[in-house]
C-alpha positions, -999 to 999 in steps of 0.1 A, spaced: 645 128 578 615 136 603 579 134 594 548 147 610 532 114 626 505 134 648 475 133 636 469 170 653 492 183 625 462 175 597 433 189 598 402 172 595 395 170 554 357 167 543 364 179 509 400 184 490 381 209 461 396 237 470 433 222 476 432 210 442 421 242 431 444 265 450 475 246 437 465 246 399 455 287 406 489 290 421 505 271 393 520 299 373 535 320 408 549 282 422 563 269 390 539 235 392 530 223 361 537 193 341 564 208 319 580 229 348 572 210 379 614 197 385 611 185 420 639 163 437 636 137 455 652 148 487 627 161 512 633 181 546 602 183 564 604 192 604 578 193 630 572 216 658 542 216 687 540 250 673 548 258 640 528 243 610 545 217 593 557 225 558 579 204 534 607 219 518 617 205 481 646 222 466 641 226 428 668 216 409 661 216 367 685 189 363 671 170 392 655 139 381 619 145 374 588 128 395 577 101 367 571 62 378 601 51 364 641 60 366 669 47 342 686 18 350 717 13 370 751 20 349 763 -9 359 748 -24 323 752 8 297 720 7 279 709 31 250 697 63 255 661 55 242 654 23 259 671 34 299 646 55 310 618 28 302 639 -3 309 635 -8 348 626 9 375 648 15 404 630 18 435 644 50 459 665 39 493 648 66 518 658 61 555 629 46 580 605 70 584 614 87 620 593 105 651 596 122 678 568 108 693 574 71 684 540 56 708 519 75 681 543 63 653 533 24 664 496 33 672 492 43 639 507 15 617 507 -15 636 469 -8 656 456 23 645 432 15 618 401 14 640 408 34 670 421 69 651 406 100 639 381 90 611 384 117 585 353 123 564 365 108 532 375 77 551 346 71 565 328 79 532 345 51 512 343 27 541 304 29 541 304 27 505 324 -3 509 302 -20 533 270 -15 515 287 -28 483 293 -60 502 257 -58 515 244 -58 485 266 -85 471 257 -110 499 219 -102 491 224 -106 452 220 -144 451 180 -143 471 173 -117 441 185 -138 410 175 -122 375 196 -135 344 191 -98 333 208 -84 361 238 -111 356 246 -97 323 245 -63 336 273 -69 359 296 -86 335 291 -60 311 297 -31 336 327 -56 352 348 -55 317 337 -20 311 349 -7 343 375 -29 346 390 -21 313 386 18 325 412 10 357 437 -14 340 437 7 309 426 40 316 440 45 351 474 26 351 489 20 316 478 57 302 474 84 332 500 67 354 531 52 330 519 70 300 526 36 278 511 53 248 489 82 235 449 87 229 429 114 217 419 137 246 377 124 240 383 89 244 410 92 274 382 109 294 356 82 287 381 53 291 388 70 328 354 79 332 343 43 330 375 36 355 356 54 377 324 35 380 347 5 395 343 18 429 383 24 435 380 60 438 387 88 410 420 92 387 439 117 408 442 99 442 443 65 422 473 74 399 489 91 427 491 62 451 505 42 417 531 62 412 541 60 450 535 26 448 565 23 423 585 50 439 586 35 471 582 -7 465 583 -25 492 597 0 514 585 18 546 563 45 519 549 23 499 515 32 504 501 -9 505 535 -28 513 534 -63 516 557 -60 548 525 -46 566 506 -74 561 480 -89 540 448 -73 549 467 -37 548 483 -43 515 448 -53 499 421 -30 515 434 -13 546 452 18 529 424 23 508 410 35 542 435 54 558 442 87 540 462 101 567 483 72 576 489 70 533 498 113 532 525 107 560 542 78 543 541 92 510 557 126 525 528 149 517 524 181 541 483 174 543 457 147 533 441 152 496 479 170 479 487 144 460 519 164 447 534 137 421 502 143 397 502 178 388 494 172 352 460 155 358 454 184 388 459 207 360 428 191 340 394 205 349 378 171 338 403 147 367 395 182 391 359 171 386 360 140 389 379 143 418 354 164 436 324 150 427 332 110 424 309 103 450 277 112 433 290 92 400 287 59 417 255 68 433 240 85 404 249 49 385 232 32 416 205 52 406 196 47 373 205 8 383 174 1 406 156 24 379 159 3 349 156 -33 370 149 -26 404 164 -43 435 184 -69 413 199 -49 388 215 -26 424 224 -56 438 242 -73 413 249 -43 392 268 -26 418 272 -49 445 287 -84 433 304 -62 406 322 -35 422 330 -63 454 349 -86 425 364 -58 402 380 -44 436 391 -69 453 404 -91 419 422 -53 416 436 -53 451 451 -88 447 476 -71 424 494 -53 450 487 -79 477 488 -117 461 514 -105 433 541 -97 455 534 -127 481 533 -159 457 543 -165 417 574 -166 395 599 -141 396 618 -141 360 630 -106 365 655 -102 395 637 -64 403 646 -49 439 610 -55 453 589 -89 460 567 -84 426 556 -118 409 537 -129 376 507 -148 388 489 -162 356 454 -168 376 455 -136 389 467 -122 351 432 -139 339 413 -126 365 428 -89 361 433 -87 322 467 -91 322 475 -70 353 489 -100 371 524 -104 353 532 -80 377 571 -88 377 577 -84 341 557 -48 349 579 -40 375 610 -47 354 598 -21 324 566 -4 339 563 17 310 555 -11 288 525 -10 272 524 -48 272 522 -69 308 524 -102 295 557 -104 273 557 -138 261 531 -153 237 518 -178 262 513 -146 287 477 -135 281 471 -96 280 433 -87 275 442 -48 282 472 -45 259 445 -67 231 428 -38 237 455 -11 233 465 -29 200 428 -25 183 433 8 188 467 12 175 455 -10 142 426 18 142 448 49 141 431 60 182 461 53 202 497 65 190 528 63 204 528 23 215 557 18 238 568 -26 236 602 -37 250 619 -54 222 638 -85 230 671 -67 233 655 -42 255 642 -73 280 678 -92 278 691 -59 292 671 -51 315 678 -88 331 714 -79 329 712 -46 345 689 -62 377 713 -89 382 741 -66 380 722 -41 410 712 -72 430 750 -82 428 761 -44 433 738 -47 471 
């Protein structure tokens, strides 16, 4: 399969509004939808000096539908209402090929700097570097006031990714009324990692592709490209991920079909400046600096450490096909995110840390709500489902 690697082929993108837009207007002529969209997973796309590059997907109803997970290998049968949650089998594509293979190398291997900047790119990156500016001057501006600011906004925002973003928009691990989704991913949004649509769709690609030449922040790339370097590098993200253009994000139709994650989408900027803002209003210089610098710098890079640190170094009781670990500091640190393996092995678990002595502040969380009556539809592995799923890994590993 050949992709477009030439940067010439996308254009320079200083605003994806009226992508999103044109796709959800064209929904009802091109059959995209969440309860039509049936795309399979094989992809021709070819490349030309002078024809545009389009990618052709062959729909295919009984084709298996673009969700984070697939069933398990039938090397282990397993019943029909546990396989499609039990493990996730990561898809075998071919390396990703060029014709012009210099520009291939330039941008993975030294490309991050000396490359066409696009206008989001450079966005985020100055947002990122004043973050860390003010972080480094929070501790000359101490104020007690402004501490407890940041821990509060820390858990609140942090909640808003490891709930809101990955075990509801991306796995779909249970059900909330429509009101509180939008304020649990609304306060996901505040933690500085970008809004729902590119976030979930980089997730979902993330599982798709593990460890493999389109995972969007493979390990095999290195550290400081698995934990902050494709946050940076939308193009170099579209062409391993198989999009036509920068700012598609095909795999997430259902939240491009929102107005609210549209919204978000186009105007996340001014939401993390707006909060900056009101910040510096309420306390002045420290409240900015701690209340958006030391927190967003830790929430981010305590996230990032998920896909870097968790498939590098910890325990591995789930044979999966990828290099995901549980690391129980980075578990504390991330509110439960860091039993990465066990995720891995049954993403759509609502729970990350399985066993008793595995804390899980985000599933805690989930279950208040259940005991409540606000979120329904609680998927939990039982212990059958886990002794399966161990049984169908090992039987793949041993199938390789």
């Amino acid at each position: 399969m050949s992709l477009p690697l030439n940067p010439s082929a996308f254009p320079i993108a200083t605003n994806t509004k009226w992508r999103i837009r044109r796709v959800v207007a064209g929904s009802s002529s091109n059959n995209i939808s969440p309860q039509n969209t049936r795309t399979s997973r094989s992809c021709s796309i070819t490349t030309s000096p002078t024809k545009r590059v389009v990618p052709k997907a062959s729909t295919n109803q009984n084709a298996t539908p673009n969700h984070v997970t697939r069933a398990a290998s039938a090397a282990v049968a397993l019943p029909v209402d546990t396989a499609a949650a039990a493990t996730v089998a990561t898809e075998k594509l071919p390396p990703i090929e060029t014709s012009n293979e210099t520009e291939f190398q330039r941008m993975r291997k030294g490309g991050f700097w000396n490359r066409k900047w696009h206008m989001m790119d450079v966005t985020h990156l100055l947002l990122g570097v004043g973050k860390h500016g003010l972080a480094l001057s929070a501790p000359f501006v101490f104020d007690a006031g402004a501490v407890l600011v940041a821990i509060v906004l820390s858990c609140v925002t942090g909640i808003g990714v490891t709930l809101g973003y990955h075990r509801l928009l991306t796995h779909r691990s249970f059900k909330l009324p429509k009101w509180l989704e939008y304020c649990f991913t609304y306060c996901g949004s505040h933690a500085g990692q970008r809004d729902p649509i590119f976030w979930v769709s980089v997730h979902k690609n993330h599982h798709k592709y593990t460890d493999q030449e389109r995972d969007p922040h493979s390990p095999h790339e290195g550290f400081w490209f698995s934990h902050i370097g494709w946050f940076h590098y939308n193009e170099y993200l579209s062409v391993k991920c198989g999009e036509p253009e920068i700012g598609v994000y095909s795999n997430v139709p259902e939240l491009k079909a929102q107005p609210f994650y549209r919204f978000l989408h186009d105007t996340y900027v001014w939401h993390i400046i707006g909060l900056g803002v009101l910040l510096y209003l309420v306390g002045g210089y420290p409240y900015l600096a701690w209340g958006m610098g030391v927190r967003t710098v830790l929430v981010n890079h305590v996230t990032f450490v998920v896909g870097s640190v968790c498939h590098l170094w910890g325990g591995r009781p789930y044979n999966t096909p990828d290099t995901s670990t549980n690391n129980g500091i980075m578990a504390l640190l991330t509110f439960g995110e860091g039993w990465h393996n066990n995720h891995h092995a049954i993403p759509k678990s609502a729970r990350h840390g399985f066993e008793w002595w595995q804390p899980d502040v985000t599933y805690g969380v989930i279950k208040f709500l259940e005991m409540v009556g606000l979120a329904t539809d609680v998927y939990l592995p039982t212990e059958a489902d886990k002794k399966r799923t161990k049984l169908s890994l090992l039987a793949n590993a041993a199938s390789i």
